[in-house]
C-alpha positions, 0 to 999 in steps of 0.5 A: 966626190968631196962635199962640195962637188956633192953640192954643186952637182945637186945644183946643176942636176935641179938647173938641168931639171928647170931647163928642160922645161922652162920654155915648153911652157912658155907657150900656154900662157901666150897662145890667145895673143899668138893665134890673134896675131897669126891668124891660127887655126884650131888645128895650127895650134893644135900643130905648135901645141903637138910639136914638142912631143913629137920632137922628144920622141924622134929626136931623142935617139940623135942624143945617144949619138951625141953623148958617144961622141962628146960626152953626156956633160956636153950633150946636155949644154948644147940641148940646152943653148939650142933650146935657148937660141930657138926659143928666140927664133919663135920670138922673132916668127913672122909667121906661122912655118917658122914658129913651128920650125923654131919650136921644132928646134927647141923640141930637138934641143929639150930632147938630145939632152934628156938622155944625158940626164941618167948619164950624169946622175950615174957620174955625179952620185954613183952613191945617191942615184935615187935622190939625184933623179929625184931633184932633176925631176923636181927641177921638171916640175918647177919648170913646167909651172914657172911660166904658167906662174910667172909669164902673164904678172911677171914677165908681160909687163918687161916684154911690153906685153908682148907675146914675141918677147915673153917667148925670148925671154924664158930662152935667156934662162937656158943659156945662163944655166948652158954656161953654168953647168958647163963651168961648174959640173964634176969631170969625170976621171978619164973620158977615153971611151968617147967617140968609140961607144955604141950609141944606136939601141939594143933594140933586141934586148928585152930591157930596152922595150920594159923600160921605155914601155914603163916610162911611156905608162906613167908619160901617157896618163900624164898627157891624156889627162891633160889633154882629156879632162877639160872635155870630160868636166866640160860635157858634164856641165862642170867646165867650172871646175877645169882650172881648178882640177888641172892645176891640181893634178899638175901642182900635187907632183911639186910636193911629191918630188920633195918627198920622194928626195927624202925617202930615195934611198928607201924606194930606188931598185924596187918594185912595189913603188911602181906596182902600187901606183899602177893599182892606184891610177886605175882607181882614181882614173875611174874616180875622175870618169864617174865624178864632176864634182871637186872629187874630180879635183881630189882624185885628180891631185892625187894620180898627180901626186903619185905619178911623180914616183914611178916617174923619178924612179924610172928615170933612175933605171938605166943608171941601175941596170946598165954600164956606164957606156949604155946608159944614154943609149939605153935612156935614149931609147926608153925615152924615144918609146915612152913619148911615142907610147903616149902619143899613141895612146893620146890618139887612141883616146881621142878616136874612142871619144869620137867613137862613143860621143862621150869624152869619159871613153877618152880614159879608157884608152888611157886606163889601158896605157897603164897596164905596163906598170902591172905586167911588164915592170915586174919582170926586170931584175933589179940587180945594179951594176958595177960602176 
């Protein structure tokens, strides 16, 4: 691949990054106006806030079918425009059944593409998976913080703050993004395999379960902090602290990626990496258990910044460790298994809170989704491929 394609394919690998997040987010920053105009219950937001991750979870396995059959390129441009075009469907809900079946469509678009993404970097840069994985993975980050960011100064004022156009809106990025990449994106020499490649998971082979059991580590820690921290900080007497302290943990992964960009090179295809964050997370998800205090804010910063390596670099894996023709398979069901992991784990957390009476137990659960990173990782060859 010549210079330019080089450069073209780390653009479109960050814009993919972007894409599969933009419009998830899109929600939070909305949700008081949409439960005032829809009437929603507690337990309705809790429905429209789940429904995403169960969306990546399930439909993900339909996105190794997909790249059989079309190819990882176009997978990943058809995830995209129908995550575009259900993002307007939620825009347009007239209540709430149908902006729950919108989301689910954006959830399945957002969720056949993922698998793609392994797929591609192992096309684009055979040489430089490491750091191609790490840009599509800054580009995750920055999408999930632009409209946090952006949605209430920006985008409220163009919309007529409206909520309904605010959610249409961020679903015009994706199509731009859909047509670029599909103009722009390296072809591959020959694409004679397609429609004859195996597409359903080798679910006897061991690697499947490490690697979608690795990535559903470093997914449930992710989620489970979100979710459990504000109750934690909240029944200390400290709910002062829940922005201050999410935005921390969500914000530190934007500069990680940066520096995981520079030294993917020097990580990719070892263990340590993976091994020395699982140590660090069970420490400092006991530094945010035993603390209320801006040291909540400081360990949680730094889990937030850690979790983003093991994160890129699990990413990487299929595209280390398999053929080319099994790596959306095998990223399909890594990816099928770490959300199912996390959402697992998520309930488990909230039943131990129930349980004790005490939210800091919700991290109990959460310490043990962690063990993965320590037992199971460690047992994968690393050992490439030929291409």
């Amino acid at each position: 691949m010549g210079a330019y394609d080089t450069r073209t394919a780390v653009a479109l690998l960050w814009l993919a990054g972007v894409g599969a997040r933009l419009t998830v987010l899109a929600v939070p920053p909305v949700i008081v106006f949409i439960q005032r105009d829809l009437d929603l219950t507690g337990t309705q937001i809790g429905i429209l806030s789940g429904l995403p991750v169960i969306l990546f979870a399930v439909a993900a396995l339909p996105g190794a079918l997909l790249i059989s059959r079309v190819g990882a390129l176009n997978t990943l441009v058809i995830g995209l425009a129908v995550a575009s075009v259900a993002s307007a469907l939620r825009g347009a809900a007239p209540d709430i059944w149908v902006l729950y079946a919108g989301t689910m469509l954006m959830g399945a678009g957002i969720a056949i593409m993922q698998p793609a993404a392994p797929a591609l970097v192992r096309q684009w840069l055979p040489e430089r998976i490491g750091m191609g994985s790490a840009l599509y993975t800054n580009g995750l980050l920055v999408g999930e913080s632009l409209p946090v960011a952006l949605t209430v100064p920006l985008v409220f004022p163009l919309v007529n703050d409206s909520w309904r156009g605010s959610l249409a809106l961020w679903g015009v990025p994706l199509l731009v993004f859909a047509f670029v990449i599909w103009r722009k994106a390296p072809r591959p020499q020959s694409a004679g395999l397609l429609g004859r490649q195996r597409w359903w998971p080798d679910w006897a082979d061991p690697l499947t379960w490490k690697l979608g059991l690795t990535i559903g580590s470093i997914m449930s820690v992710y989620f489970c902090t979100n979710a459990f921290l504000p109750g934690h900080l909240t029944a200390a007497g400290r709910p002062d602290l829940i922005s201050i302290t999410l935005t921390a943990f969500n914000l530190f992964q934007i500069p990680a990626s940066f520096v995981l960009m520079a030294v993917a090179s020097r990580v990719e295809r070892r263990l340590w990496p993976f091994v020395v964050v699982g140590i660090a997370s069970l420490l400092l998800l006991a530094g945010i258990v035993f603390t209320a205090s801006l040291w909540t804010a400081v360990f949680a910063a730094m889990l937030g910044f850690l979790l983003a390596f093991p994160f890129a670099l699990g990413l990487t894996l299929p595209a280390f460790l398999l053929t080319p023709e099994n790596i959306g398979r095998a990223a399909a069901a890594m990816f099928a298994l770490g959300y199912a992991w996390a959402m697992l784990f998520s309930v488990l957390g909230g039943m131990a809170w129930d349980l004790a009476g005490d939210p800091r137990f919700a991290f109990l659960p959460v310490a043990l989704s962690a063990l993965p990173l320590l037992t199971l990782l460690p047992t994968i060859r690393m050992h490439p491929v030929p291409a």
